[in-house]
C-alpha positions as CSV (number, residue, x, y, z in Angstrom):
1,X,-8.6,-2.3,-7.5
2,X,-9.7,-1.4,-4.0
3,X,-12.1,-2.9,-2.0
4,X,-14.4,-1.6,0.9
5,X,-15.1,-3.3,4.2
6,X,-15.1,-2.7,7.7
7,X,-12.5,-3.9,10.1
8,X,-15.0,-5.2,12.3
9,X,-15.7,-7.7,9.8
10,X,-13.1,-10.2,10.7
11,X,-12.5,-10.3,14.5
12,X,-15.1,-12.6,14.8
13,X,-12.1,-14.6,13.8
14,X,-10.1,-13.9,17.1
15,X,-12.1,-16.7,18.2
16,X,-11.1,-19.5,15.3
17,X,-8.8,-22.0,15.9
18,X,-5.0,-22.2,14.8
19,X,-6.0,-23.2,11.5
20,X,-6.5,-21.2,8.1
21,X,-8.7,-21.2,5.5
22,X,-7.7,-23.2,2.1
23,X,-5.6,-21.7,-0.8
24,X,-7.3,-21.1,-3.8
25,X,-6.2,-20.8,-7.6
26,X,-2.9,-21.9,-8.6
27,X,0.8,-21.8,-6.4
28,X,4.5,-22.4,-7.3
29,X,7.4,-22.3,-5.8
30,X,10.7,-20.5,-7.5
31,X,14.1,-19.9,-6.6
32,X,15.2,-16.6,-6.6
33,X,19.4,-15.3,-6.5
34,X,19.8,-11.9,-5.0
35,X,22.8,-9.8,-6.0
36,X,22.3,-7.3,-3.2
37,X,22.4,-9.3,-0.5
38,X,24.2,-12.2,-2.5
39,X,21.1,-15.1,-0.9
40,X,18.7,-17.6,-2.7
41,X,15.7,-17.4,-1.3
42,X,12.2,-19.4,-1.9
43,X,9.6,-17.5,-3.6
44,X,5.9,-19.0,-3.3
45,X,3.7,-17.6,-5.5
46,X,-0.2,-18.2,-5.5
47,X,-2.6,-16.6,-7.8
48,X,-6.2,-16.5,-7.7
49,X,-8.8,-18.9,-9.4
50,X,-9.1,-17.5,-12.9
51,X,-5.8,-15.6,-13.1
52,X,-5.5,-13.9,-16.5
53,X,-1.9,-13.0,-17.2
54,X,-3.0,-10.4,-19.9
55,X,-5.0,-8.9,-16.7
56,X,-4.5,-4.7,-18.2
57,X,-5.2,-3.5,-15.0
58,X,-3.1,-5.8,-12.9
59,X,-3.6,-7.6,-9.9
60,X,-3.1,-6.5,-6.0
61,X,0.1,-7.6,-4.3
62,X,0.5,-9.5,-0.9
63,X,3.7,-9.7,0.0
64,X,4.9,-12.2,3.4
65,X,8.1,-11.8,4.8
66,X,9.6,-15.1,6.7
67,X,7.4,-17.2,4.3
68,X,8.8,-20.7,5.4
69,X,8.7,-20.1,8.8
70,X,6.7,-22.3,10.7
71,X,4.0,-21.1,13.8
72,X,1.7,-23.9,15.3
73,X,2.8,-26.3,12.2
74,X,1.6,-23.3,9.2
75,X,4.2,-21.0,7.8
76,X,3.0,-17.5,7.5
77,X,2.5,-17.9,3.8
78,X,0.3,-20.1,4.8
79,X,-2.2,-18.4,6.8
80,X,-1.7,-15.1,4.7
81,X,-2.7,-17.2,1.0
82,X,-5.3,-18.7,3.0
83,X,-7.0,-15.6,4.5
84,X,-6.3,-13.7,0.9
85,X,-8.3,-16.5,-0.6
86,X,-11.1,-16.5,2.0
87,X,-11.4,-12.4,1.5
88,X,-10.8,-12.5,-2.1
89,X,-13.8,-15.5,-2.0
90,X,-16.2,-12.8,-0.2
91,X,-15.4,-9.5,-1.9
92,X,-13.8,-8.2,1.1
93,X,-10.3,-7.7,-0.6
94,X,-9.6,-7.6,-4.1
95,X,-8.4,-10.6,-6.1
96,X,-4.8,-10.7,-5.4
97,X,-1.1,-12.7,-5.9
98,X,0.5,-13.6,-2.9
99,X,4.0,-13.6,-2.6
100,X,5.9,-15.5,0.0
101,X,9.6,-14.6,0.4
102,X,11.5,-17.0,2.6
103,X,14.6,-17.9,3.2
104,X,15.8,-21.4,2.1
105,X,16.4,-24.3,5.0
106,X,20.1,-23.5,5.1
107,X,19.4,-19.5,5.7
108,X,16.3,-19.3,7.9
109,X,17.5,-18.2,11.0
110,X,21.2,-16.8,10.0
111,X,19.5,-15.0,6.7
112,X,16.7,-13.6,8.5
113,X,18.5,-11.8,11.5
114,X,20.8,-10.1,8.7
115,X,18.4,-9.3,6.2
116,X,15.9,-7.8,8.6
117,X,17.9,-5.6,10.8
118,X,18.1,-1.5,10.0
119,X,21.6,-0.3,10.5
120,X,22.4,1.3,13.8
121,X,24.9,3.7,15.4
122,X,23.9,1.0,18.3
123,X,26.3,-2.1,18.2
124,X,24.5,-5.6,19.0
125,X,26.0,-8.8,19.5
126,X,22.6,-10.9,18.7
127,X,22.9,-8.7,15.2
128,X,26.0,-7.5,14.2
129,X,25.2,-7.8,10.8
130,X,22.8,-5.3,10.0
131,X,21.6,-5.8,6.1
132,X,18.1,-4.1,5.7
133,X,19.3,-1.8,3.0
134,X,20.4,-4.1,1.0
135,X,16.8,-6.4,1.5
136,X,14.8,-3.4,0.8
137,X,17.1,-2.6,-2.2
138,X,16.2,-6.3,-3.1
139,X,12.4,-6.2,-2.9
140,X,12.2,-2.9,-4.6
141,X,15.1,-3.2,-7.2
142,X,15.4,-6.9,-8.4
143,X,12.5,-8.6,-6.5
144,X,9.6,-6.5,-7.7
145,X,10.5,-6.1,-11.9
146,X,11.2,-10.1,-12.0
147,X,7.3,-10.2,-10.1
148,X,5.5,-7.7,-13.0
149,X,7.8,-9.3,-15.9
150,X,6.4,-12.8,-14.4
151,X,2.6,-11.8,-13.4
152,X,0.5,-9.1,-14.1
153,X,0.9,-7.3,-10.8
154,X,-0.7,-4.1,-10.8
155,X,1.3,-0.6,-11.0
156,X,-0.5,1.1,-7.8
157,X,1.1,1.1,-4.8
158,X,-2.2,1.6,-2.8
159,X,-2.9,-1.9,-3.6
160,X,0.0,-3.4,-2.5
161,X,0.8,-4.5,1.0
162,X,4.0,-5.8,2.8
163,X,3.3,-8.2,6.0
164,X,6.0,-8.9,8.6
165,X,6.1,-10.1,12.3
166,X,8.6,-9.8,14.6
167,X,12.3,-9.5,13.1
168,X,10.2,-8.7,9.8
169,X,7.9,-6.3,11.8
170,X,10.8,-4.7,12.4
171,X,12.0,-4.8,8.8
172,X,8.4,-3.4,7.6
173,X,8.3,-0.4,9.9
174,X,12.2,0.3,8.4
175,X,10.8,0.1,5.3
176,X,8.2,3.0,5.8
177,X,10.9,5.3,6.7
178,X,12.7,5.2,3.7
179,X,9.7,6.9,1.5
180,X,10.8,9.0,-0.8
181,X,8.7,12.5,-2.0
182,X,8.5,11.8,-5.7
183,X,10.0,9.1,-5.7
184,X,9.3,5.6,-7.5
185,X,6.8,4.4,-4.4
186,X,6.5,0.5,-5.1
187,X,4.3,-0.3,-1.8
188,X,1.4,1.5,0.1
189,X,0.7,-0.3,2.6
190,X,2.6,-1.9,5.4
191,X,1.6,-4.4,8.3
192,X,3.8,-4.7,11.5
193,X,2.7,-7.4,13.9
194,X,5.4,-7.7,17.2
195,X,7.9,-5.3,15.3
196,X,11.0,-6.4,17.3
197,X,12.1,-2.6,17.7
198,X,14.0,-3.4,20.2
199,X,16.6,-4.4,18.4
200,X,20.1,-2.6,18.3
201,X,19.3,-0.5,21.4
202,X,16.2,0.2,19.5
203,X,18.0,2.8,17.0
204,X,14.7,2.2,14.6
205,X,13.8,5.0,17.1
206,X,17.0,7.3,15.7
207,X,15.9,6.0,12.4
208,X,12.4,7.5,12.8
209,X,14.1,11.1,13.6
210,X,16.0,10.7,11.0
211,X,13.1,10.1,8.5
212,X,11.0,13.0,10.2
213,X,14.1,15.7,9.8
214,X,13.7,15.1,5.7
215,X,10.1,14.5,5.5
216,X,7.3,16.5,5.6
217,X,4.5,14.0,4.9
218,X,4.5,10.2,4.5
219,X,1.3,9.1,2.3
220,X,1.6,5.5,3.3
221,X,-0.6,3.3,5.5
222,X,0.6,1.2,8.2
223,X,-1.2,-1.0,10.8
224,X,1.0,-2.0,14.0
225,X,-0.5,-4.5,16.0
226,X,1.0,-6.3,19.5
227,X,0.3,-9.7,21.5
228,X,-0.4,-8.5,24.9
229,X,0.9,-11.5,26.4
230,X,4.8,-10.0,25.7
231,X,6.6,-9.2,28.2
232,X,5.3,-5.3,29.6
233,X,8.5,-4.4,28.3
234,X,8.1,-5.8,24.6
235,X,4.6,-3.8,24.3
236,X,5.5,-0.5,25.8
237,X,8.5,0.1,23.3
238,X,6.4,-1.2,20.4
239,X,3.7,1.2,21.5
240,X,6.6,4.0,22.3
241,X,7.3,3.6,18.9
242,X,3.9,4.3,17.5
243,X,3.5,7.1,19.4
244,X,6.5,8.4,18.5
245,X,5.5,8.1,14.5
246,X,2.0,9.4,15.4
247,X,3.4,12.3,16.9
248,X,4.9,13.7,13.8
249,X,1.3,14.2,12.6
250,X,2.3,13.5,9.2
251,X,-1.3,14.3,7.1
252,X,-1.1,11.5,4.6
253,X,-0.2,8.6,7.2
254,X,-2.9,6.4,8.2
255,X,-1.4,4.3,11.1
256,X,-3.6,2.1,13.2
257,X,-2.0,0.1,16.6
258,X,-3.6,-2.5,18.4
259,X,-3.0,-4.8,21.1
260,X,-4.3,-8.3,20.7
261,X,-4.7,-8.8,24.9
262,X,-3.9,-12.1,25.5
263,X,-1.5,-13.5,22.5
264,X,1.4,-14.0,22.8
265,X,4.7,-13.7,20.2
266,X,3.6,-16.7,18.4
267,X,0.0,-16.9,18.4
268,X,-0.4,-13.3,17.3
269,X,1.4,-14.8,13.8
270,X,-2.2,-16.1,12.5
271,X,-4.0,-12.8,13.2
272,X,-1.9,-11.0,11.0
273,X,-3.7,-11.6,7.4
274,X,-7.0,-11.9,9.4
275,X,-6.9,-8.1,10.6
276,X,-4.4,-6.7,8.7
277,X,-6.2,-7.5,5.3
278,X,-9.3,-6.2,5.6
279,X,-8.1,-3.0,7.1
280,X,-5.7,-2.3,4.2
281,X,-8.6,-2.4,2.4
282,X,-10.9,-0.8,3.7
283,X,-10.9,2.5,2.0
């Protein structure tokens, strides 16, 4: 179900305003229990206009970390259902569900900076709970069947995409580690905007030799991009990190970084969907 376009064909967008374009088709909103990391969290789910459930083919999958959480007044689910619908409306991206996984109101900031965070051999009093593996576990394990028992969702993992910023950047450049060779790949493509490596003395960087002493390729695609307005320390160890990656020369990883000059953490939020859509799918 891919689609072509160029990248260039959204940056005329750097210049919009804060706003985003409307949802189309049908949403809901669904509780969901988690027995790996024992947390209810809101699902939003939007499909596009003229969903067919019986769809043999399946629909592409846009999955948004930190759904709920607000930036200028919109949540991310927000602006990433909006953009889906505007690309999906022009043939630039194939029709697709969007998937919002948030925390509820009583877990947003305690659930996120537990769920989020890789372990480390690193100890860190802002995260001494460090529950990634069991989030990923989730998603992939009890998250994704209830989604294809639910909707059609299609089987390929080249058209299915995972968006996070920030602690969830973090998260999403975690989760491309942990592909397996022959494994049961449920996700292609990955979208890191402000990935807060940082984080636990920045032992996603031990992570990363980890994952390169077992691996010899890693067929996935994965898009990095970085508000330039950070502080210089922020962007040099989120571009360490790429280059880091990029220096394994792995020949099936396609990894683009950017740096949005001028943006800073929270405004670079609403670019994520508008650049990172288009150029997962591109090809």
């Amino acid at each position: 179900m891919r689609t072509s376009t160029p990248i260039l064909a959204g940056l005329w967008l750097l210049l919009a305003g804060c706003t985003a374009p409307a949802i189309t088709g049908d949403e809901e909103t669904l509780p969901f229990e988690s027995a790996n990391t024992g947390q209810t969290y809101d699902i939003l789910v939007r499909t596009p206009p003229g969903y067919d459930p019986g769809d043999p083919d399946g629909y592409a999958l846009v999955l948004q970390l930190d759904a709920t959480m607000k930036t200028k007044a919109l949540t991310q689910y927000r602006y990433t259902a909006g953009w889906t619908s505007s690309y999906e409306g022009g043939g630039e991206v194939p029709e697709a569900i969007v998937v919002g996984i948030g925390h509820t109101e009583e877990g947003l900031g305690e659930g996120r900076m537990v769920d989020f965070v890789p372990p480390s051999e690193t100890e860190d009093p802002y995260f001494p709970d460090q529950g990634a593996p069991a989030f990923y576990a989730m998603l992939r394990d009890e998250l994704l069947p209830w989604l294809e028992d639910g909707w059609a969702v299609t089987a390929d993992p080249a058209d299915r995409v995972l968006f996070g910023h920030s602690l969830g950047g973090l998260f999403v450049v975690y989760a491309v580690l942990l592909y397996e060779p022959g494994g049961d790949d449920f996700l292609g493509n990955f979208v890191a905007f402000d990935p807060s490596v940082w984080t636990s003395g920045c032992g996603i960087f031990g992570t990363e030799e980890e994952a390169a002493d077992r691996l010899d390729d890693l067929p996935l695609d994965l898009y990095i991009g970085v508000g330039g307005a950070n502080t210089a320390g922020f962007v040099a160890e989120a571009l360490a990190y790429s280059e880091q990656l990029e220096s394994r020369e792995y020949p099936g990883l396609r990894l683009h970084t950017e740096v949005l000059e001028g943006r800073d953490h929270m405004e670079i939020v609403r670019y994520m969907p508008e650049l990172g859509l288009p150029w997962v799918y591109e090809q």
